[in-house]
MILO-951574 format. One record per residue: residue number from 1; residue in three letters; x negated, y, z negated of N, C-alpha, C in turn. Coordinates in steps of 0.05 Angstrom, whole numbers, padded with zeros to 5 digits, always signed. Example, Ala and Ser with C-alpha at 12.3 -4.5 7.8 and 13.67 -1.06 7.14 Angstrom:
<rs>
(1, "ALA", (-00264, -00114, -00156), (-00246, -00090, -00156), (-00264, -00066, -00156));
(2, "SER", (-00257, -00045, -00142), (-00273, -00021, -00143), (-00258, +00001, -00157));
</rs>
This chain:
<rs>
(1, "UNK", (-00253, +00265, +00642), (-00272, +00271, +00622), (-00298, +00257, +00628));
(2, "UNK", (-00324, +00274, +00621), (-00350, +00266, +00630), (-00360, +00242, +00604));
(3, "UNK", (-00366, +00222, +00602), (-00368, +00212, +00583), (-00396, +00192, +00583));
(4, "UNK", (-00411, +00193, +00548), (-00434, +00178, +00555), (-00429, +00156, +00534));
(5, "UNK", (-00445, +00132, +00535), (-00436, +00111, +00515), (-00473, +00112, +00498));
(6, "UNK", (-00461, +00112, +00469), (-00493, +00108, +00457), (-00485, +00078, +00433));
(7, "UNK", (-00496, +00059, +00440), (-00495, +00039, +00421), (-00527, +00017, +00424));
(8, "UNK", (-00531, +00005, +00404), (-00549, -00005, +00416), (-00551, -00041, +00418));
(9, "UNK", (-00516, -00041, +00404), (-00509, -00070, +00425), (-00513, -00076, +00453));
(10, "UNK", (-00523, -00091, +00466), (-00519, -00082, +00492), (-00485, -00101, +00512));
(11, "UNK", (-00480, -00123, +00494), (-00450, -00130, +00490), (-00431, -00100, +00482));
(12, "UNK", (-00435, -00092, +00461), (-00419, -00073, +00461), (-00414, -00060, +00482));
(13, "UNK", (-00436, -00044, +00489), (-00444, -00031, +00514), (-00427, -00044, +00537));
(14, "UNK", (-00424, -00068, +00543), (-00416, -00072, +00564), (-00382, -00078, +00562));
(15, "UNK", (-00375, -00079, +00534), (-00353, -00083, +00530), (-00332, -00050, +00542));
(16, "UNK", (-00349, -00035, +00525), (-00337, -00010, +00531), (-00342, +00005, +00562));
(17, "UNK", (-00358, -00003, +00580), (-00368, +00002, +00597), (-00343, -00011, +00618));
(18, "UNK", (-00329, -00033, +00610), (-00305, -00044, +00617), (-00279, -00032, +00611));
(19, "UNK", (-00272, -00016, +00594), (-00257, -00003, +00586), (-00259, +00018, +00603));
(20, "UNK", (-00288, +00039, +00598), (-00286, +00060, +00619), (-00270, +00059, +00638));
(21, "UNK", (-00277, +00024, +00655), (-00274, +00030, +00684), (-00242, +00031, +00692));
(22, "UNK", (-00226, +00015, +00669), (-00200, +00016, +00676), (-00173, +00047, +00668));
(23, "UNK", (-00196, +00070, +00663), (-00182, +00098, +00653), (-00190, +00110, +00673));
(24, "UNK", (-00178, +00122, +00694), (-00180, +00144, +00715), (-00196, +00161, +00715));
(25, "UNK", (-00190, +00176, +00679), (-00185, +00207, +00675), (-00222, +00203, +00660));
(26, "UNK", (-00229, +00181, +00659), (-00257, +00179, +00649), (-00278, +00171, +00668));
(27, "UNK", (-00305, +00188, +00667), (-00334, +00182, +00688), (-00353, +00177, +00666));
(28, "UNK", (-00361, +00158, +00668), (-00381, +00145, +00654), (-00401, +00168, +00674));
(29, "UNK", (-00414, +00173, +00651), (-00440, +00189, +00670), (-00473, +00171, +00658));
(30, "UNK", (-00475, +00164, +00627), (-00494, +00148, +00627), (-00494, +00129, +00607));
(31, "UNK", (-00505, +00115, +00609), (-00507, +00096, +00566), (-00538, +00094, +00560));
(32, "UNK", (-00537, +00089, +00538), (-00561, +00097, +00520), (-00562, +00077, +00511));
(33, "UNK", (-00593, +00058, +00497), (-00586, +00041, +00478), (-00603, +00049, +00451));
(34, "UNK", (-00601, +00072, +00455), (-00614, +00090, +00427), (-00607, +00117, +00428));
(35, "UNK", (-00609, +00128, +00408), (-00586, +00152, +00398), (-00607, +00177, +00400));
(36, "UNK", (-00644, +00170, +00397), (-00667, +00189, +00406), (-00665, +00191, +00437));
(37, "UNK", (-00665, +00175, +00457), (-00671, +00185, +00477), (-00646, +00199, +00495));
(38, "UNK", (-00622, +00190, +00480), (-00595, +00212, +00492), (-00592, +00246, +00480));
(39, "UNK", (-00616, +00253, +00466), (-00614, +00274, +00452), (-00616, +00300, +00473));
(40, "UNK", (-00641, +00297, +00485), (-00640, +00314, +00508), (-00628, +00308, +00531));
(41, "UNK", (-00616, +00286, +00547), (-00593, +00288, +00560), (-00562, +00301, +00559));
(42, "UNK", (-00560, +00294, +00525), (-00536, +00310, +00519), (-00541, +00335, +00512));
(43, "UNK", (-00569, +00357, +00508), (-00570, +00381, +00500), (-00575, +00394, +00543));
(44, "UNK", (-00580, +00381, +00554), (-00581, +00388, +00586), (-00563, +00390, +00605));
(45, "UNK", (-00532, +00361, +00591), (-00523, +00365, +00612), (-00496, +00370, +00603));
(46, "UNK", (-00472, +00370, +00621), (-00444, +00373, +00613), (-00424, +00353, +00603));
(47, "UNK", (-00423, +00347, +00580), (-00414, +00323, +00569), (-00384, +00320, +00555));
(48, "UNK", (-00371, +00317, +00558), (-00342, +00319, +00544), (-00339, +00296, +00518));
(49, "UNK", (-00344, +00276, +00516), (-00339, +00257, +00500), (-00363, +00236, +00501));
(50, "UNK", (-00362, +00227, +00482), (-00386, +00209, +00471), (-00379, +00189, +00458));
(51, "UNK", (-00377, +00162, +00463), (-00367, +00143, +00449), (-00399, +00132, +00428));
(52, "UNK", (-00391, +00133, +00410), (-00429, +00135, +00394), (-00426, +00111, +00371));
(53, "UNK", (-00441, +00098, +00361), (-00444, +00081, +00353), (-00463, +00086, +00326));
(54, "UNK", (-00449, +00078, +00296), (-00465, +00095, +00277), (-00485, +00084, +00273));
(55, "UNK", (-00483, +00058, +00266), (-00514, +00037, +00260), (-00530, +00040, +00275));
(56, "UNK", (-00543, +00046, +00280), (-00570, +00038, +00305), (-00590, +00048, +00287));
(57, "UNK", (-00617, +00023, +00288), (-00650, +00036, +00276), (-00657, +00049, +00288));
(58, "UNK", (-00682, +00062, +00257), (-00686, +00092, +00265), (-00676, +00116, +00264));
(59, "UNK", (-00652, +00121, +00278), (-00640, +00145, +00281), (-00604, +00147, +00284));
(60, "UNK", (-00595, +00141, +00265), (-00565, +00134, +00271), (-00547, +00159, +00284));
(61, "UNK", (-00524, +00145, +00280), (-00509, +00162, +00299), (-00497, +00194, +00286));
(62, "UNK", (-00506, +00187, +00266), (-00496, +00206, +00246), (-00518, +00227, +00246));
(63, "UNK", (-00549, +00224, +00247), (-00564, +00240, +00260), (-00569, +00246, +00279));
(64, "UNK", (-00560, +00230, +00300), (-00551, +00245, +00324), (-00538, +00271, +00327));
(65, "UNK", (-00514, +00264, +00309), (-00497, +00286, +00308), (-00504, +00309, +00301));
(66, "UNK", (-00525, +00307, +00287), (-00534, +00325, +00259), (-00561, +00351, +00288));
(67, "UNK", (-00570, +00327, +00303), (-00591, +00338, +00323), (-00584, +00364, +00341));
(68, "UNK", (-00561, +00342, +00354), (-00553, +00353, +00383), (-00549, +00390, +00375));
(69, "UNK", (-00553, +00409, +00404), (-00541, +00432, +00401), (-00515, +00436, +00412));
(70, "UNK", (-00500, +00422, +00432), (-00481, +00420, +00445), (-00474, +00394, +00435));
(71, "UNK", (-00447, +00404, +00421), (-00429, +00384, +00412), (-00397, +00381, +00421));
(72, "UNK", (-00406, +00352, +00440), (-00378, +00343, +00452), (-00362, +00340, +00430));
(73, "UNK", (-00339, +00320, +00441), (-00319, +00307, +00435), (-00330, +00280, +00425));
(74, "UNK", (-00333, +00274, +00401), (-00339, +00238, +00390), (-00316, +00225, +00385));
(75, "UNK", (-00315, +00195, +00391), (-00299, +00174, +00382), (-00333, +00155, +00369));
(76, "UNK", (-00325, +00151, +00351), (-00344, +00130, +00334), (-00335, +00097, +00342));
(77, "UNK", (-00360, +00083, +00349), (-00353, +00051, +00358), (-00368, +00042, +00335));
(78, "UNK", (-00358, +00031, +00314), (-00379, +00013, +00292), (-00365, -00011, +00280));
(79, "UNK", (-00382, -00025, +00272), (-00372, -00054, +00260), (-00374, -00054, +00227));
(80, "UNK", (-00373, -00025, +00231), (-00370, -00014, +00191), (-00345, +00014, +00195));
(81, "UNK", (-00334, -00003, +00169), (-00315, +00018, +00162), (-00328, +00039, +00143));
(82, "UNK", (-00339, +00038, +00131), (-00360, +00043, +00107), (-00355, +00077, +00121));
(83, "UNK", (-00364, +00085, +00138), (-00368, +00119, +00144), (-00350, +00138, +00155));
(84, "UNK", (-00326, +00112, +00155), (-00302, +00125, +00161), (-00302, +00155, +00163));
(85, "UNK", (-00288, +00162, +00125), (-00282, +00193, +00109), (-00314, +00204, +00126));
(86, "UNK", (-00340, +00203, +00125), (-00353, +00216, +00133), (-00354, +00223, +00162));
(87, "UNK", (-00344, +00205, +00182), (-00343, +00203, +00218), (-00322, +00232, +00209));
(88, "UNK", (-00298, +00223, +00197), (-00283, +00248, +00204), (-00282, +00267, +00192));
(89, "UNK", (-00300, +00272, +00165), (-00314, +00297, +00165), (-00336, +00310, +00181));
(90, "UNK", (-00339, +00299, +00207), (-00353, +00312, +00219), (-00342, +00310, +00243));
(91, "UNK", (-00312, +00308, +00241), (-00298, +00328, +00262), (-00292, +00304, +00285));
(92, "UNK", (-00301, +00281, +00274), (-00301, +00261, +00304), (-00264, +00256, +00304));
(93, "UNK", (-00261, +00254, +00339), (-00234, +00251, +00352), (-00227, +00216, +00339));
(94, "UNK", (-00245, +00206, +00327), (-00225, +00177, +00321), (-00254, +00156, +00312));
(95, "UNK", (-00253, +00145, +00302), (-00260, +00121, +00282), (-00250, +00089, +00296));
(96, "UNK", (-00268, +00081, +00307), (-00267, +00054, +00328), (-00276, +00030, +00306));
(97, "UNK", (-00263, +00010, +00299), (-00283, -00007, +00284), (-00282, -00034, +00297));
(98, "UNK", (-00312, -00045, +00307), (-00306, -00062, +00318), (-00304, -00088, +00314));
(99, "UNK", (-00295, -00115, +00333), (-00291, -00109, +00355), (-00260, -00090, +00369));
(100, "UNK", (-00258, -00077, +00384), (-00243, -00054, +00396), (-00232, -00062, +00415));
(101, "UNK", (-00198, -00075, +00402), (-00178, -00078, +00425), (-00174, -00063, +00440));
(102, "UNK", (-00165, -00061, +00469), (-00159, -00043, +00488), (-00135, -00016, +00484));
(103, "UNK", (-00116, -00026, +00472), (-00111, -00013, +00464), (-00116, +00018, +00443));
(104, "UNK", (-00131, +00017, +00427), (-00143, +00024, +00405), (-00154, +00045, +00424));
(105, "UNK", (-00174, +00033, +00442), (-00192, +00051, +00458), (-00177, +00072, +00474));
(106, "UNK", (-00150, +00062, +00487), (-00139, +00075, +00498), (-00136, +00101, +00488));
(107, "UNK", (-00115, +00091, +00463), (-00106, +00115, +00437), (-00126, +00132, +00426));
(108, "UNK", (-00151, +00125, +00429), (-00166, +00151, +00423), (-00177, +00168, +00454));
(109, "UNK", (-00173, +00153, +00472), (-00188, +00164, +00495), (-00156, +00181, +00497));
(110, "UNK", (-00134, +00190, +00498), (-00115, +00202, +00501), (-00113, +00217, +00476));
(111, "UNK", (-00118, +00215, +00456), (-00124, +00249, +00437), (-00146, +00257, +00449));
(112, "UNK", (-00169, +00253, +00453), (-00200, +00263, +00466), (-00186, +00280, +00481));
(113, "UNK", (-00172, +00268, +00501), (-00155, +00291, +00527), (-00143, +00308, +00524));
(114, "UNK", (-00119, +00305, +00490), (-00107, +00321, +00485), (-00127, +00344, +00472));
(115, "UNK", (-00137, +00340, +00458), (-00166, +00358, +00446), (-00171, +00380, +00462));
(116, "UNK", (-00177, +00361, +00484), (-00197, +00378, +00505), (-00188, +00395, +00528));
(117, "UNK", (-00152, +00389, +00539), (-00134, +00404, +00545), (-00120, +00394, +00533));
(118, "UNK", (-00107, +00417, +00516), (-00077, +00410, +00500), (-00048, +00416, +00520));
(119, "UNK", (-00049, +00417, +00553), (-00025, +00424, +00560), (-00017, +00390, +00567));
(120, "UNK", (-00046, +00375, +00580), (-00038, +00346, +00574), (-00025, +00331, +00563));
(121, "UNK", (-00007, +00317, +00573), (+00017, +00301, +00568), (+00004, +00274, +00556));
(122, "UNK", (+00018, +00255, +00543), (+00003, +00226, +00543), (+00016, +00207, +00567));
(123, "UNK", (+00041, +00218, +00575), (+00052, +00207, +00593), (+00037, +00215, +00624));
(124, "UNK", (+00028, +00236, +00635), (-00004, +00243, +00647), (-00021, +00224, +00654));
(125, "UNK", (-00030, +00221, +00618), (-00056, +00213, +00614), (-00053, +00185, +00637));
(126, "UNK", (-00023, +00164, +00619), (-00022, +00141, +00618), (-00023, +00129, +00651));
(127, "UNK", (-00009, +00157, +00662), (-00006, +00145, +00695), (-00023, +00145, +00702));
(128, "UNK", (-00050, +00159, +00699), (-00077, +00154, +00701), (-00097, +00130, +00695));
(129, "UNK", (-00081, +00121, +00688), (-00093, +00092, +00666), (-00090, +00073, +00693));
(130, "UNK", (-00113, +00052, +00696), (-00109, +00045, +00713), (-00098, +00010, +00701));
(131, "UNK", (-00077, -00001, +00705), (-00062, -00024, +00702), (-00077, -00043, +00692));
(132, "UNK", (-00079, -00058, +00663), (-00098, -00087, +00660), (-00082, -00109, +00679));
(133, "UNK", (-00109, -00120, +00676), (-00103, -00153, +00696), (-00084, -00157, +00672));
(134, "UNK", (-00062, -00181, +00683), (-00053, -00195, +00669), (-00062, -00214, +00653));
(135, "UNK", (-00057, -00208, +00619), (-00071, -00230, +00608), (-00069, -00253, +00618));
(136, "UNK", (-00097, -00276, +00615), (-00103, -00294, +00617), (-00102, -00315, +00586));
(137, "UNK", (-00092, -00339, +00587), (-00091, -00351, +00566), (-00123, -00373, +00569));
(138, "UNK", (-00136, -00368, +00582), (-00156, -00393, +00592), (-00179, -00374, +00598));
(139, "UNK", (-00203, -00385, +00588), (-00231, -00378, +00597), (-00241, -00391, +00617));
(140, "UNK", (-00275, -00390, +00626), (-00288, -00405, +00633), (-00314, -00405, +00626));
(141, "UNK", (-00327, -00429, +00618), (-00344, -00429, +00607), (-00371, -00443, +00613));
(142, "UNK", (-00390, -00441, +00617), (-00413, -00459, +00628), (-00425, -00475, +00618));
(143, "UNK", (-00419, -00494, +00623), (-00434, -00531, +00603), (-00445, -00550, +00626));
(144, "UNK", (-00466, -00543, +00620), (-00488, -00565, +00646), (-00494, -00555, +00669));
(145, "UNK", (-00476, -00572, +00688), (-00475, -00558, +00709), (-00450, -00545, +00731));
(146, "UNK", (-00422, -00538, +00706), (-00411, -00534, +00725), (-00391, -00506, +00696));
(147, "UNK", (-00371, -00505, +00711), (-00356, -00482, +00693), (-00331, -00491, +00690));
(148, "UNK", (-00328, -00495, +00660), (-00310, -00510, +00658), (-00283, -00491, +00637));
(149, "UNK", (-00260, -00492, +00651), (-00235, -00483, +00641), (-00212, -00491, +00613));
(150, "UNK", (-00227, -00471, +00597), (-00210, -00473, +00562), (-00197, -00468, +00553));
(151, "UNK", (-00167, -00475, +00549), (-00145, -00456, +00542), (-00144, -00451, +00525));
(152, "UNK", (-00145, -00425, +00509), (-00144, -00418, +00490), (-00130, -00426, +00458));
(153, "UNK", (-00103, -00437, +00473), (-00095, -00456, +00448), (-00096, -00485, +00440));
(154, "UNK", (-00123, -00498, +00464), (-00130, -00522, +00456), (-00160, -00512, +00440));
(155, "UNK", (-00167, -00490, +00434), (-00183, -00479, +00421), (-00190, -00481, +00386));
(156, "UNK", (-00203, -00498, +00371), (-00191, -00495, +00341), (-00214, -00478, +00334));
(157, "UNK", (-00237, -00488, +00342), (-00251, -00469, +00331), (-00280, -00466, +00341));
(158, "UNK", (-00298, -00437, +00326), (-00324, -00445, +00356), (-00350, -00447, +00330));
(159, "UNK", (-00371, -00458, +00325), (-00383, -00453, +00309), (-00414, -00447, +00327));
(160, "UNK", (-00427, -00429, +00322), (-00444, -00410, +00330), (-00479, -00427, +00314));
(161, "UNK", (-00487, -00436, +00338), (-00520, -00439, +00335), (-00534, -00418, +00341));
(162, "UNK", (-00558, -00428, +00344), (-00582, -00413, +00345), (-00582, -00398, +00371));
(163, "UNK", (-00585, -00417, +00396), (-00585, -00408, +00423), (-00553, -00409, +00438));
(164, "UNK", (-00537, -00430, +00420), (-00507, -00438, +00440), (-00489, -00435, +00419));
(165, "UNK", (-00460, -00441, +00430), (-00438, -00442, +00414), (-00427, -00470, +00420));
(166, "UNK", (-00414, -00477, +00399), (-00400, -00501, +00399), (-00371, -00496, +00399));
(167, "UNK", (-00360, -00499, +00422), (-00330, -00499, +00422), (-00304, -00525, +00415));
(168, "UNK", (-00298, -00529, +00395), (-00284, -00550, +00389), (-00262, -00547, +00397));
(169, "UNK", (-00245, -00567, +00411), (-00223, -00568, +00418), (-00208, -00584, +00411));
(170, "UNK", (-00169, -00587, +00416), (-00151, -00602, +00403), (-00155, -00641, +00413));
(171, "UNK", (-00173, -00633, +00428), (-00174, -00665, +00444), (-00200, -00695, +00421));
(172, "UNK", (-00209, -00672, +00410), (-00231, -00675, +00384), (-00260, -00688, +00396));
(173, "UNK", (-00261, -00669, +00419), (-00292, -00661, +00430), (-00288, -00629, +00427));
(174, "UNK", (-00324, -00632, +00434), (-00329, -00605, +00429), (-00351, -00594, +00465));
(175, "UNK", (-00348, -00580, +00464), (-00366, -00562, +00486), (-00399, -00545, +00476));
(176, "UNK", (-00415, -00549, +00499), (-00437, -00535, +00481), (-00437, -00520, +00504));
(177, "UNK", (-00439, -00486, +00496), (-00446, -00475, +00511), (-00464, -00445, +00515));
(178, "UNK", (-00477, -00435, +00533), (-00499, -00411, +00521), (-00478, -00384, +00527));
(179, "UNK", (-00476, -00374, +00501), (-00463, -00350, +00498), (-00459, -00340, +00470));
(180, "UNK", (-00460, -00316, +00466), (-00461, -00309, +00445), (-00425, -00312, +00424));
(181, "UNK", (-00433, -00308, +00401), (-00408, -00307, +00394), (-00393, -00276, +00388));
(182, "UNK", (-00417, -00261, +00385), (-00406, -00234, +00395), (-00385, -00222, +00412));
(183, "UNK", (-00402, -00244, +00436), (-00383, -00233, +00481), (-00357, -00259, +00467));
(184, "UNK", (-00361, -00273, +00452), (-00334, -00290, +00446), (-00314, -00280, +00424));
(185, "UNK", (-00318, -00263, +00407), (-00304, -00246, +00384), (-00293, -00226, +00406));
(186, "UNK", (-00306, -00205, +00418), (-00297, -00193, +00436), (-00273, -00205, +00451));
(187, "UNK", (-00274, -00219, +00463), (-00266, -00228, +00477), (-00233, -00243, +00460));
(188, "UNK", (-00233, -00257, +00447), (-00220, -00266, +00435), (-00200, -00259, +00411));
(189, "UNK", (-00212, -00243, +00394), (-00197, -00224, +00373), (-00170, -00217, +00391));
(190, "UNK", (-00162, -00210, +00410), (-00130, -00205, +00411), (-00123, -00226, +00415));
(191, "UNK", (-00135, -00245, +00414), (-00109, -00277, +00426), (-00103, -00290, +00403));
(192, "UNK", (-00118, -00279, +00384), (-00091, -00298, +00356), (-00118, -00315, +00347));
(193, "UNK", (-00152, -00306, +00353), (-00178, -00311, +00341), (-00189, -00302, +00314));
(194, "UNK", (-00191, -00307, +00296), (-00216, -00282, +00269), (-00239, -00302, +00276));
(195, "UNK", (-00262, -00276, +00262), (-00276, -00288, +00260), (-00284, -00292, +00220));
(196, "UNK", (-00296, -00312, +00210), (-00289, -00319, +00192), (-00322, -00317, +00175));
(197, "UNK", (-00342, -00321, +00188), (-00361, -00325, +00181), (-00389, -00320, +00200));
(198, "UNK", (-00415, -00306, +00195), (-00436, -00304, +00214), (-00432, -00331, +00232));
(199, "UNK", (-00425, -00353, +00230), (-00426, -00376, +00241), (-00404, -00384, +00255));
(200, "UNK", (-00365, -00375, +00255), (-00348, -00386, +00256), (-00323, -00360, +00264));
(201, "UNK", (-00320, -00378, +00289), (-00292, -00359, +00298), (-00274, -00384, +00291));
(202, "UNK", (-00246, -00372, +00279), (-00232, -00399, +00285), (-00203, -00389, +00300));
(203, "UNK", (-00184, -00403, +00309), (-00162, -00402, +00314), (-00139, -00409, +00295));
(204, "UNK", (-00128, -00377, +00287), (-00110, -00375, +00270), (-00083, -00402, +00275));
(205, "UNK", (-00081, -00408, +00296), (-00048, -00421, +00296), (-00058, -00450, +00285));
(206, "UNK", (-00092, -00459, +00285), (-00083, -00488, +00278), (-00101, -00485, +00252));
(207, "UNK", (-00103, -00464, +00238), (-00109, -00468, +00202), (-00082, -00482, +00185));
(208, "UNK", (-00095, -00501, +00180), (-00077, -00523, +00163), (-00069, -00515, +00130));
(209, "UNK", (-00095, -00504, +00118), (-00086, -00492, +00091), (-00113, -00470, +00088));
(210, "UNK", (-00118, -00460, +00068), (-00138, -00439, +00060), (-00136, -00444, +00038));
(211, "UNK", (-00165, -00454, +00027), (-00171, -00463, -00005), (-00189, -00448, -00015));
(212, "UNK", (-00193, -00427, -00025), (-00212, -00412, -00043), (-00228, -00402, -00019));
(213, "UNK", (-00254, -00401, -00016), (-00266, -00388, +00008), (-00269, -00407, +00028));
(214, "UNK", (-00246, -00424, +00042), (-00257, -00450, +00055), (-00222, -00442, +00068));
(215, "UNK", (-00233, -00448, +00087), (-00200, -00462, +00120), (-00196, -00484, +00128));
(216, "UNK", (-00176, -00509, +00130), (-00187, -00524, +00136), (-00169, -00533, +00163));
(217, "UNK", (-00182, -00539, +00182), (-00184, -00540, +00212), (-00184, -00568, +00217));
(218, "UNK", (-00169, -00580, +00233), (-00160, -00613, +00239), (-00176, -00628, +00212));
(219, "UNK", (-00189, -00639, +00206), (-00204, -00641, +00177), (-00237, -00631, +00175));
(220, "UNK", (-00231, -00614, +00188), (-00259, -00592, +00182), (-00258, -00572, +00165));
(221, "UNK", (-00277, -00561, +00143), (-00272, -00538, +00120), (-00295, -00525, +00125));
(222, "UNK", (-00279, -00495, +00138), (-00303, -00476, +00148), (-00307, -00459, +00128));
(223, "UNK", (-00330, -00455, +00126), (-00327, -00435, +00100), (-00320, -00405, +00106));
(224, "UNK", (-00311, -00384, +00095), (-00310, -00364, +00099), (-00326, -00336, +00083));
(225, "UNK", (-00340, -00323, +00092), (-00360, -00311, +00085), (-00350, -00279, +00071));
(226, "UNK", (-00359, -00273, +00046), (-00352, -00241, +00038), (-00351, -00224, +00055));
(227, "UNK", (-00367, -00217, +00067), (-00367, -00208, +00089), (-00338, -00197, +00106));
(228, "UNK", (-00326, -00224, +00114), (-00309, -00224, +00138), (-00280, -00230, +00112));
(229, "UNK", (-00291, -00241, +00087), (-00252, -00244, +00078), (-00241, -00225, +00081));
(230, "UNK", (-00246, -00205, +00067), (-00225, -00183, +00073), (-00205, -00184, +00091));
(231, "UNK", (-00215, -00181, +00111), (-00212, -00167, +00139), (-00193, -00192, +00150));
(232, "UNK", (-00200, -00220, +00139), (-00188, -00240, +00155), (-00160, -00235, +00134));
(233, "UNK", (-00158, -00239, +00111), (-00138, -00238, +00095), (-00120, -00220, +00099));
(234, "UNK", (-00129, -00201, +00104), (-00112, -00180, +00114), (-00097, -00186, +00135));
(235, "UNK", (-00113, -00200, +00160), (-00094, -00203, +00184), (-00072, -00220, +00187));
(236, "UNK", (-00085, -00243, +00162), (-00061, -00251, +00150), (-00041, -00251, +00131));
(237, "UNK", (-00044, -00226, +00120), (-00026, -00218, +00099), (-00031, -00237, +00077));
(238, "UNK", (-00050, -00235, +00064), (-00054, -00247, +00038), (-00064, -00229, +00020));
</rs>
């Protein structure tokens, strides 16, 4: 399948741009970081699927849809559930909310296929799938001048500045380092991470108790933001 990416994360973008590369049966043909200037690429050329992204200023993805004359195959990538009932009243192959385990991505890139030939097997699809690396329990991360190796369960928690992140660990130092906490949510959400707050990823295994909107982490009390409760409460069944 010919496939274009429109978001105007450009982390996103590269998140999914990573995903592409490990599916066979998928050709990235271009990415967009705006949903106006893919309008006439997608009315010109041959496009099978569109991974599209609803938020974007100016012109969302939802008027995209509304534009185009040639209408692929959509999977929606958004960090709002909010347009769900409306993504799939307008026919889209699947509803992505992010950040977008690999999995997830998989499972909609294999209905897209089924969609698009229904003699397609998933078992097909899957042998097409090209193998993940073996998870890794350890990052690496850049502090000064060298790159330094974090295992994820000496991890408690990361709290997010202006330009860097602060990585706190079980040893009760912390790391400063330049990266977003975005490419670190990404990144992290399947290893047993939430994120909790615009400011705060933490690591679920060493939350000590949860007091009203507050976690509290070796004797640290992070707050937790409307925003993100839901979503964290849920993952923990509360």
């Amino acid at each position: 399948m010919k496939c274009v990416i429109i978001d105007d994360e450009p982390l996103a973008v590269e998140l999914l741009e990573d995903f592409v590369r490990k599916i066979d049966s998928l050709e990235l043909v271009s990415t967009f970081n705006n949903a106006i200037d893919a309008v006439s690429f997608i009315n010109q050329n041959n496009v099978d699927l569109i991974f599209l992204d609803i938020q974007m200023p100016h012109f969302s993805g939802i008027d995209f849809l509304n534009t185009i004359e040639k209408k692929p195959l959509i999977i929606f990538t958004t960090a709002y559930s909010d347009y769900a009932v409306e993504g799939f009243n307008l026919g889209a192959v699947d509803y992505l909310v992010k950040p977008i385990p690999f999995h997830r991505f998989l499972k909609s890139v294999v209905r897209a296929q089924q969609l698009l030939n229904p003699t397609a097997t998933v078992q097909a699809i899957s042998e097409n799938t090209t193998a993940p690396e073996l998870e890794q329990d350890f990052m690496f991360v850049r502090a000064e001048y060298e790159n330094v190796k974090m295992n994820f369960s000496d991890i408690l928690f990361i709290e997010g500045l202006k330009d860097y992140v602060k990585i706190y660990t079980t040893d009760s130092k912390f790391t400063l380092t330049l990266i977003s906490l975005i490419k670190l949510e990404n990144l992290l959400s399947s290893k047993g991470f939430s994120r909790i707050h615009r400011s705060y990823i933490i690591n679920i295994k060493h939350v000590k108790s949860i007091q009203k909107n507050k976690v509290l982490i070796s004797d640290k009390r992070i707050p937790i933001s409307e925003s993100y409760k839901n979503a964290f409460f849920e993952r923990i069944n509360l």
